[in-house]
N, C-alpha and C positions, 0 to 999 in steps of 0.2 A: 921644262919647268913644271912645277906642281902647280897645279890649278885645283878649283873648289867648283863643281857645275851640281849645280842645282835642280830641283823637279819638284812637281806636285801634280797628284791627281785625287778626283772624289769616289771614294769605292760608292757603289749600288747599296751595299747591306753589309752588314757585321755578319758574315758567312766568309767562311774559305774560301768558295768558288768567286765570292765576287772581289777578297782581298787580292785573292793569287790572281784573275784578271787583271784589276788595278796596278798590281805591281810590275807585272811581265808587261801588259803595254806600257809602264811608265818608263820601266828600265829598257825596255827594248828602244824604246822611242829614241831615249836619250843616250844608247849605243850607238845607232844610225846617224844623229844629228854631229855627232861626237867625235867618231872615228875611233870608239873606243874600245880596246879588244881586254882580255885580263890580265895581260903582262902589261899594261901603260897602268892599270889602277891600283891603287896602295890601300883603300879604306873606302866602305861604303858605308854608310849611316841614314836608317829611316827611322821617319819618327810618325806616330802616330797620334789621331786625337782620340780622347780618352773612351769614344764611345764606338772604336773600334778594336777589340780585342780577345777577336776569334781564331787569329795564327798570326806566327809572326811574317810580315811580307819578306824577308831576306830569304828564308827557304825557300822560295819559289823561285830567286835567281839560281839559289845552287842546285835547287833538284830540274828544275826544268829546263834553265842553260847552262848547266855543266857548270859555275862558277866555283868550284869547290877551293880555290888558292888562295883567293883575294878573303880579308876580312872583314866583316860585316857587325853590325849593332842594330837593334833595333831598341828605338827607347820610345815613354809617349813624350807624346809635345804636352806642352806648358798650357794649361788651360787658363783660357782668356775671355773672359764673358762674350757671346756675341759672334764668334770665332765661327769659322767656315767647319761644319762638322763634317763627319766619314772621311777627313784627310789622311791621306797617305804623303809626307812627305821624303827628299831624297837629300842626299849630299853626297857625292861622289869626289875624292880626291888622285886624283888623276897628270900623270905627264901629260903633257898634250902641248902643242908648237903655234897654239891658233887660241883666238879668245873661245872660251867656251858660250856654248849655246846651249843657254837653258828652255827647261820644258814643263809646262802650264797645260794640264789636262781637263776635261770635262767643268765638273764645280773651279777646281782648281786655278781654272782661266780669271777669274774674278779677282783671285788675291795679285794679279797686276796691274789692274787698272787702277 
């Protein structure tokens, strides 16, 4: 069944280095918690706040874990006064047999409580 698993992390800085960090640990994380390989996912979508926009985080799934099959969006998030800034978030649509487990990084961890 298609599922929708979710993520969030806060980048360091509006730098590559510290997007493409953000992103591979977010997406890695949410690989491992997941069982999720690239023939189970259909769509991935990040979105960003607007005062990150130094690359976009989906290349750094395809150049640095080979995801080159699966298709990707990156758009920014909706600004909202007040809003958790340098987010990176995720949505992953994915088969998967088990409830998904979502994944809440660094800043990130705040927008569940």
């Amino acid at each position: 069944m298609l599922k929708g698993i979710r993520g969030a992390i806060t980048a360091e800085s509006n730098t590559t280095d510290s997007i493409r960090e953000a992103a591979i640990e977010l997406f890695t994380e949410l690989i491992n918690k997941n069982s999720l390989s690239e023939e189970n996912v259909s769509y991935v979508e990040f979105s960003v706040t607007k005062d990150l926009d130094a690359v976009y985080p989906a290349k750094f799934v395809r150049q640095d874990l080979g995801w080159g099959k699966t298709a990707f969006m990156c758009v920014q998030e909706m600004h909202v006064k007040n809003s958790l800034p340098m987010c990176i978030r995720v949505l992953i649509l994915a088969d998967i047999n088990k409830e998904p487990e979502f994944v809440y990084l660094k800043g990130a961890s705040d927008l569940r409580k």
